[in-house]
N, C-alpha and C positions, 0 to 999 in steps of 0.2 A: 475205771480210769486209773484208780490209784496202783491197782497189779501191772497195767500198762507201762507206767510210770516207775514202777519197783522191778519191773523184765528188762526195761531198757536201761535202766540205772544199776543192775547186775552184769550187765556186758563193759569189760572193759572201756575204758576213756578209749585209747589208741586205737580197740577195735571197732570204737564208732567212729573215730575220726577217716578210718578210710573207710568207711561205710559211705561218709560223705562226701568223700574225693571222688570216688565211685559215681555217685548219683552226679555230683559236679560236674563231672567230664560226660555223661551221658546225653546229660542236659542241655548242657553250652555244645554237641556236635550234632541232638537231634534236631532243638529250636533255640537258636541264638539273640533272636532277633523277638518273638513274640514271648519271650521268658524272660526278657532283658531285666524284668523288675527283681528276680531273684537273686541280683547282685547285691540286692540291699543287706542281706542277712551278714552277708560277709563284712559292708561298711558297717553295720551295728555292731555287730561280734568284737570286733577291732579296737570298734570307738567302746564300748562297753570296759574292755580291756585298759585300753589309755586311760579313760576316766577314774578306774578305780585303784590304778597300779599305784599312785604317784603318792596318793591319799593314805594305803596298804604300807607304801617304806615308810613315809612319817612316821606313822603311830608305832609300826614295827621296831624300827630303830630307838625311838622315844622307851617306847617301853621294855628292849634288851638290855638299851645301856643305865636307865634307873633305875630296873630289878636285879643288875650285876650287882654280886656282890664281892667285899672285899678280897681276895686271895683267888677266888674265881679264874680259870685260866681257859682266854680263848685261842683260837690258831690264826687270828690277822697276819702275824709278819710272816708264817709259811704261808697262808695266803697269797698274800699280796706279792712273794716271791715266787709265788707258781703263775701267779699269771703273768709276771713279766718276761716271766723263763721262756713258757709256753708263745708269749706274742712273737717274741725275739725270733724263736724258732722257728715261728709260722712265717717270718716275713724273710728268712734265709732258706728255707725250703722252698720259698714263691720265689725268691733270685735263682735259683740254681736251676729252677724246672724251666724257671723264663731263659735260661742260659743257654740249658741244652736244647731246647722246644721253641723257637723265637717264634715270636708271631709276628705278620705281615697285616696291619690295621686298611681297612678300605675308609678311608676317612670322608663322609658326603652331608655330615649333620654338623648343625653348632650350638652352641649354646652357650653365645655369650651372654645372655639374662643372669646370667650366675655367677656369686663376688665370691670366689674359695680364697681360704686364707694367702697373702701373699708370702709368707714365712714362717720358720718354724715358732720363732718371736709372737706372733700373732697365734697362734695355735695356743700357746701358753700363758698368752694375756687373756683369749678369751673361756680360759679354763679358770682364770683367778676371775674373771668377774661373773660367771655363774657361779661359781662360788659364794661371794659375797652380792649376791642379788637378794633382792628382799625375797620373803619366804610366801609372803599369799603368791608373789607373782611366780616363784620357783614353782609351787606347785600347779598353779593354772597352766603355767607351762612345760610342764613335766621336764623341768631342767633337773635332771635327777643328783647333779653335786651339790646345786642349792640345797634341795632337797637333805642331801645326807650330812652338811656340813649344819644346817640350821638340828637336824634333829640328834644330831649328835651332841652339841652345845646345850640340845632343852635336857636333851637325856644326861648329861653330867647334872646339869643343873638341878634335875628333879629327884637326883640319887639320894638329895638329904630331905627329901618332902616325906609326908607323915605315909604311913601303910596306908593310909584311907586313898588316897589321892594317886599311889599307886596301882591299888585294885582297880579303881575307878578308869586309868590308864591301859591297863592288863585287858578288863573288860572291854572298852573300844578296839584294841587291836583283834580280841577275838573276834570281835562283832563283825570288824572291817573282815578278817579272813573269810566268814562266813557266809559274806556276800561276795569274796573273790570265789567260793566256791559253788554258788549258785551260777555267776558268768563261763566258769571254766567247765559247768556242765552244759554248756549250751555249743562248746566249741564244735560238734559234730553237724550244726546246721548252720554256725557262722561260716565252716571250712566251703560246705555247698555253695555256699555265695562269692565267697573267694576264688573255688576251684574255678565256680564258671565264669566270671567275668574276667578270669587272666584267660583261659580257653577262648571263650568268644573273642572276646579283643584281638589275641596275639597269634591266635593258634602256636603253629609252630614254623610257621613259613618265615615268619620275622627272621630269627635265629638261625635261620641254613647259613647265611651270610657269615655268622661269625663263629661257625663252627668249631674250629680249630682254636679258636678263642677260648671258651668254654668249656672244651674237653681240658685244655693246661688249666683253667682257677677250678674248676672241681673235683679233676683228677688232683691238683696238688691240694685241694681243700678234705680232699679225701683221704691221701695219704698223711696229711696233718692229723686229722680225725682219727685214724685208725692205724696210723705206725705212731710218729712221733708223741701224741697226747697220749696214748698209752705206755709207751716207754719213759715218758715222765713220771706217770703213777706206778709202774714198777720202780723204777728208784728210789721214789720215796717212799713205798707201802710193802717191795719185795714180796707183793701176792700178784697171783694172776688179774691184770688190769683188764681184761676182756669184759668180764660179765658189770662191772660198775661202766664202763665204757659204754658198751651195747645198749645199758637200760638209760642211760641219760640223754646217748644220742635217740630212743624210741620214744621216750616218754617226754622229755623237755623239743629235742631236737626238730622232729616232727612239726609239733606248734607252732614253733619259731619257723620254721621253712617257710609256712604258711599265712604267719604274720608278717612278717619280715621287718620285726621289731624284735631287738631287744629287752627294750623299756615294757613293750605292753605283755615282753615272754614273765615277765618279773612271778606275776601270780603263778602260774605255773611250775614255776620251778622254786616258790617256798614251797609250792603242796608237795614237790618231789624231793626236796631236803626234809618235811615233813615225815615223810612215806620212808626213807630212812633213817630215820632217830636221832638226825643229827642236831648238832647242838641248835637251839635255836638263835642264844645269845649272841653264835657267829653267824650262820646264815644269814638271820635279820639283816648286819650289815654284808657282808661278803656278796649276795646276791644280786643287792640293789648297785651295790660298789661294781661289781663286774660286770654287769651291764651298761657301766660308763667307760670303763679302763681297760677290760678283760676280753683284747677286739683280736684274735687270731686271724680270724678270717678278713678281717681288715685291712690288715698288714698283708694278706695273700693280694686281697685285688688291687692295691696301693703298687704294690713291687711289681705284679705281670702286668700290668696297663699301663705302669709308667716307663718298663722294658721294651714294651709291644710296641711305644710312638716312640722309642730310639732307634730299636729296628729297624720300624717301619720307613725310617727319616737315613737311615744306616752311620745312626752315630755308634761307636763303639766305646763300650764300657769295658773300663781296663777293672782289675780287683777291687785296690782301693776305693774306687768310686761304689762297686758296689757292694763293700763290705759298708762304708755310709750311708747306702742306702738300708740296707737291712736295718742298724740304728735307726735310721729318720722313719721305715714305716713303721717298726713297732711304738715309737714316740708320738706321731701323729695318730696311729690308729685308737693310741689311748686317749686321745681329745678327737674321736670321732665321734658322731652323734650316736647314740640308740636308737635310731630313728631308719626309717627305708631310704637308701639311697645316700647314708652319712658320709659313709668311706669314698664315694666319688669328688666329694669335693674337696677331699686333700691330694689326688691327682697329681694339679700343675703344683703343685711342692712339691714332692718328689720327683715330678721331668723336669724342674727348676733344675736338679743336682747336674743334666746333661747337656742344657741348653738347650732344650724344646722350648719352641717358639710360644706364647702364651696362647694363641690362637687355635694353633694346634691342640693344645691340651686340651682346650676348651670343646673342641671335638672330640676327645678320649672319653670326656665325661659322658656328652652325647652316646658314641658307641656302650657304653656302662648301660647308660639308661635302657638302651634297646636291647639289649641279654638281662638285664634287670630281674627280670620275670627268673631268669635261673640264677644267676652271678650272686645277685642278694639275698636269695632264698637260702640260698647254701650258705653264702659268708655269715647268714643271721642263727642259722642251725649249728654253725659250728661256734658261734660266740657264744650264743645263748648256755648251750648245752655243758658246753665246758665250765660254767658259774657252778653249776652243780658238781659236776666232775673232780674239781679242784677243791673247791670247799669242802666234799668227801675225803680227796685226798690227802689233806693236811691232819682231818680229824683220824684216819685211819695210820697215819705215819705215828701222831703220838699216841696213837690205843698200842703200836707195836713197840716204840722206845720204854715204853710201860709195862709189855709182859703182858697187854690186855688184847688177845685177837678176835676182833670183831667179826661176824658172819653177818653183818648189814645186807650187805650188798650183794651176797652171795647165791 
């Protein structure tokens, strides 16, 4: 058993993960119906994920920022300025593809059960009081700013606590990785449960309908992915951006397609800032951070959805309205959830900018939910993926103002 166990743990992560997509999709089209229980592996996988993510940034963050030491220099404000570069971009690349590519919405579902923020005002209040929410409930709920704001404060605070109490700290956060890496080797049978029960459920019949939907948010999610996020890390790192590219969208990217969380990709993508030597002091924050703030792909289905029901309605957006809009989604998409399905409900804000009916939007959301199965899959691979991507590329911009060229990622 134990060679078993050392053969199948020698094969890459990624080339077991489609080992199980494989199985997934075979399953869910030979017996849908009398296999139905193998969808469980996928809600366990998931939930396994969530539960231990939230737990993983605490101690993470607690124990980077009171083992930093003084003079110590990490890359937050390139950071934090690559992913707003990067949102901005992504949600002006989703205006322009919605510009020239309009879509024409078949609008027949609703969903008014659902309160989306009424303003961008609200958007920003409800990011200050995750914030300042108490810390057991931050983490029972995986409100990941509670989360990073309470462990930032323990972690300044414990920077003058004795070595002992440190170690003691250092040691839990290992402890914690060591069980995110026990979960994250199980992703190849959670994915089987995932794959099948979006197969079974959805096939692919749902999705004809909004065809033409779909091909604009992941064509343009794509060329986000693979033109523009690359041509940001050549600017800053003036090395060939392909190969850090390529490996963050296969090895984080992937996961995330299939979680269609941010929040539960977290594990995965310290192991993958891990696997490249980057600093940990930053990572720790930067990855948990950008899985709240660092929403490209958010901003893409924010802008084409909320173009599609102006079209659809044949309101005309002059420039200025949508150069506003490109502002409003990369600013909502950063107070969007890490969660499945976040970015739909900032929607009716930005068709507020046109005068969509609220009604109306309220069916946009609907149509969201029904290509869900691809729209979110991608928008969460292309957020997810890029927390690593950027945090690489700040660290490799100053190994190059340095004189130090790194072959990380090479």
């Amino acid at each position: 058993m134990k060679k078993l166990f050392a053969k199948w743990n020698s094969i890459s992560l990624v080339n077991r993960i489609i080992v199980g997509i494989v199985i997934g999709v075979i399953l869910a089209l030979v017996a849908p119906k009398s296999l139905a229980g193998i969808s469980i592996l996928g809600t366990l996988f998931i939930s396994a994920l969530k539960a231990v993510a939230p737990i993983l940034v605490f101690v993470l963050v607690i124990a980077a920022i009171s083992g930093h030491k003084n003079g110590q220099q990490t890359n937050m404000k390139s950071i934090l300025g690559l992913y707003a570069l990067a949102t901005f971009m992504a949600g002006a690349v989703a205006v322009i593809a919605a510009k020239i590519f309009p879509t024409t919405l078949h609008l027949k579902e609703s969903a008014t059960e659902i309160k989306p923020p009424s303003d961008i005002w609200e958007v920003l209040q409800n990011i200050l009081l995750n914030i300042t929410t108490n810390p057991v409930t931050a983490i029972m709920n995986a409100n990941y700013l509670g989360i990073l704001a309470w462990a930032i404060l323990l972690g300044v605070a414990l920077r003058m606590a004795s070595d002992t109490t440190k170690t003691v700290i250092s040691n839990l956060s290992d402890a914690v990785s060591k069980i995110v890496q026990w979960v994250i080797n199980l992703a190849p049978f959670g994915i089987i449960g995932v794959v099948f029960d979006a197969v079974a459920k959805n096939g692919l019949s749902a999705l004809l309908d909004y065809g033409h939907l779909i091909i604009v948010l992941v064509g343009t999610m794509l060329f986000v992915a693979l033109v523009v996020n690359p041509l940001i890390v050549f600017i800053y790192t003036r090395r060939n951006p392909y190969p850090l590219t390529l490996l963050t969208l296969k090895e984080s990217g992937i996961t995330a397609f299939f979680t269609r969380s941010s929040a539960a990709n977290i594990p995965v993508n310290m192991k993958l800032c891990e696997k490249l030597n980057l600093d940990k002091d930053t990572y720790a924050v930067s990855v948990p951070l950008g899985a709240t703030i660092n929403m490209g792909g958010a901003a893409v289905t924010i802008s084409v959805l909320s173009l599609a029901a102006a079209h659809t309605l044949g309101i005309e957006v002059d420039i200025p309205t949508a150069i506003l809009l490109m502002v409003l989604s990369a600013v909502s998409a950063a107070g969007a959830s890490g969660v499945t399905g976040g970015s739909l409900l900032l929607i009716p804000l930005a068709c507020s900018l046109f005068g969509v009916p609220a009604d109306v939007a309220m069916q946009v959301i609907a149509v969201g939910m029904i290509i869900g199965v691809v729209q979110d899959s991608c928008e969460t691979a292309l957020n997810s993926s890029t927390d690593v991507l950027f945090t690489a590329t700040a660290e490799y911009a100053k190994e190059r103002k340095e004189g130090n060229i790194s072959t990380k990622a090479l």
